[in-house]
N, C-alpha and C positions, 0 to 999 in steps of 0.2 A: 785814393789817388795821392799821390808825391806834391808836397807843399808847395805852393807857386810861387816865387817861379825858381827853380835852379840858376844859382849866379852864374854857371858858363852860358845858358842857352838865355838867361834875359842879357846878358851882355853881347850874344850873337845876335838875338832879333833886334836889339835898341831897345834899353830900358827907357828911352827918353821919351816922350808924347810926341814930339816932332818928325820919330821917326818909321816911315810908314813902309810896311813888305808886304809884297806881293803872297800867294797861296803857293806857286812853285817855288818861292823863297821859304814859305816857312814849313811845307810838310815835309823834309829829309831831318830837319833841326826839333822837329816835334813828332816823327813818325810813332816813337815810341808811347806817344801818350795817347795821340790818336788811336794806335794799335787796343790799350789799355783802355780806353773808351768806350768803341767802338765791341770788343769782347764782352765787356760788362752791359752794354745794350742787347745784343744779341742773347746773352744767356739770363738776360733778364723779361725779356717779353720772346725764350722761347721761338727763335727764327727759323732754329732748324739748320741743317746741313744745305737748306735750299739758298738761304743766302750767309757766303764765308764774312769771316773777320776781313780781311784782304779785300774784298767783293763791294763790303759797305766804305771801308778807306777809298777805295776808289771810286768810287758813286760819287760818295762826298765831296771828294777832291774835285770832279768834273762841275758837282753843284757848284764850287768856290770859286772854282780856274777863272770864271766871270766878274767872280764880285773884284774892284779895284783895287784896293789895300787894305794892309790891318795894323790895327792901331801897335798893338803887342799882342804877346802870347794868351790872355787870358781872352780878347777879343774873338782870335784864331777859334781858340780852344772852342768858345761859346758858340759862334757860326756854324762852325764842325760840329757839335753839338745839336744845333738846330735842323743842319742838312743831314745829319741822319735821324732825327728822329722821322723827319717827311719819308726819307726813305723809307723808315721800316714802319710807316703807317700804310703808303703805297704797296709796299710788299704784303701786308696786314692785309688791305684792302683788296687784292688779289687773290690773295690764298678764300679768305672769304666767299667771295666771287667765284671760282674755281671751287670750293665748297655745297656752294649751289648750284650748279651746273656750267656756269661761265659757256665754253663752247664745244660742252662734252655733250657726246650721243646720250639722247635719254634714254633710258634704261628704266625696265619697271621697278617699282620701290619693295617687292618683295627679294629683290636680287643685289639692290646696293644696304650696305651696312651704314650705321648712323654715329660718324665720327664726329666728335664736338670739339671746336678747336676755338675754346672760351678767350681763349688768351687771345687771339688776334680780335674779338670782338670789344675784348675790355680797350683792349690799345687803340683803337677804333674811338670808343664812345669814350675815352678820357679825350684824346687829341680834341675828339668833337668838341667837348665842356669846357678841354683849354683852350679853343676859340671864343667862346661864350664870357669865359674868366677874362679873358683878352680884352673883350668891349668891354668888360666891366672897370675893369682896376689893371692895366697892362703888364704895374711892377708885381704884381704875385702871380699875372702868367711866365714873367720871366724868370721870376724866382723858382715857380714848377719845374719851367723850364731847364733849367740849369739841376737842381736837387734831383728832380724826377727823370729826366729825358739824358742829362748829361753825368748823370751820379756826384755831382760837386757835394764836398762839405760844405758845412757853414760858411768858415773861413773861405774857400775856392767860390762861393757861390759870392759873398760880401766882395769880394776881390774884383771877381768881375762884373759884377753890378755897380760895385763902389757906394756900398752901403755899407754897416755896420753890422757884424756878428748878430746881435740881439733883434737889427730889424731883420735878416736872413729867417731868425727862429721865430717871432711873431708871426712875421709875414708866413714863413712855411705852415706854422701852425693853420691860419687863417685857409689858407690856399686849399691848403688838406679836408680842414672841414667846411666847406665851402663843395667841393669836390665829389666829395662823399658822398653830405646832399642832393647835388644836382644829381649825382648815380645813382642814388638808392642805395648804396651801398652801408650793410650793416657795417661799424667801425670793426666787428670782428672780426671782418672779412678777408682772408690773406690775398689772395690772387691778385687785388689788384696793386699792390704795392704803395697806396697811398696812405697806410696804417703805420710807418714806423720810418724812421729818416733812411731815404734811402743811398 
């Protein structure tokens, strides 16, 4: 992701703390990054053609259109960050759903074929664990948050945290294996992305 913030687009939303923008204010001035986000979630947990890059921006933005102001860009960015990870847990949670029968005619089991669609399950049972991480210690669910859900670097994640580089990398460190454990998951494990910065 592009270092935060670009000096024309922080001097458009108010680099100052005092000054507060709406979501119809700030996504034409941040569509770009959104766009960029937003791509990198999709082809990261695997969405499919079922829901576009376009489809999640707008989802998101309807999730935000509510919320009152935002502080600046890195705020924006995190919120948008967090309303589509719900999104494409929902969408997860569906396909899933829809996986198992949802509200298709049953059909005998020698005539349906047995599709495994692991990646909506991980995404699934990590979101679970980051509620679980949530109650435990908030700021390494937000740090997940943001590294894992929103693809921030260190730097991008310390930014909008307002934390330090070093606690971003402890912290992720911890978050990770903390994670793992709760899944089972062997640390060799690729698929679920919490093995290497993501």
């Amino acid at each position: 992701m592009s270092s935060i913030p670009p000096i024309e687009q922080s001097e458009a939303i108010g680099a100052s703390a005092n000054v507060l923008h709406s979501a119809s204010v700030l996504l034409p001035l941040l569509y770009s990054d959104l766009r960029r986000l937003a791509r990198r979630e999709r082809y990261r947990v695997r969405a499919g053609e079922t829901l576009r890059t376009t489809a999640l921006i707008h989802e998101a933005y309807l999730k935000l259109h509510g919320t009152p102001l935002f502080n600046d860009r890195a705020h924006f960015l995190r919120a948008s960050a967090l309303a589509m990870r719900h999104i494409l847990i929902n969408h997860a949670r569906d396909r899933i759903a829809a996986k198992r029968g949802g509200s298709a005619t049953k059909l005998p089991l020698d005539l349906v074929e047995d599709v495994a669609v692991a990646s909506d399950e991980i995404l699934v049972e990590i979101n679970e664990a980051l509620m679980r991480l949530a109650a435990l210690s908030p700021r390494l669910a937000q740090v997940v948050e943001c590294r894992y859900f929103a693809g921030f670097d260190d730097a991008e994640t310390a930014q909008a945290l307002q934390l330090t580089d070093r606690t971003v990398r402890r912290d992720w460190v911890k978050a990770r294996a903390w994670l793992r454990r709760e899944l089972g998951r062997d640390p060799g494990a690729p698929d679920d992305g919490l093995n290497g910065a993501a």
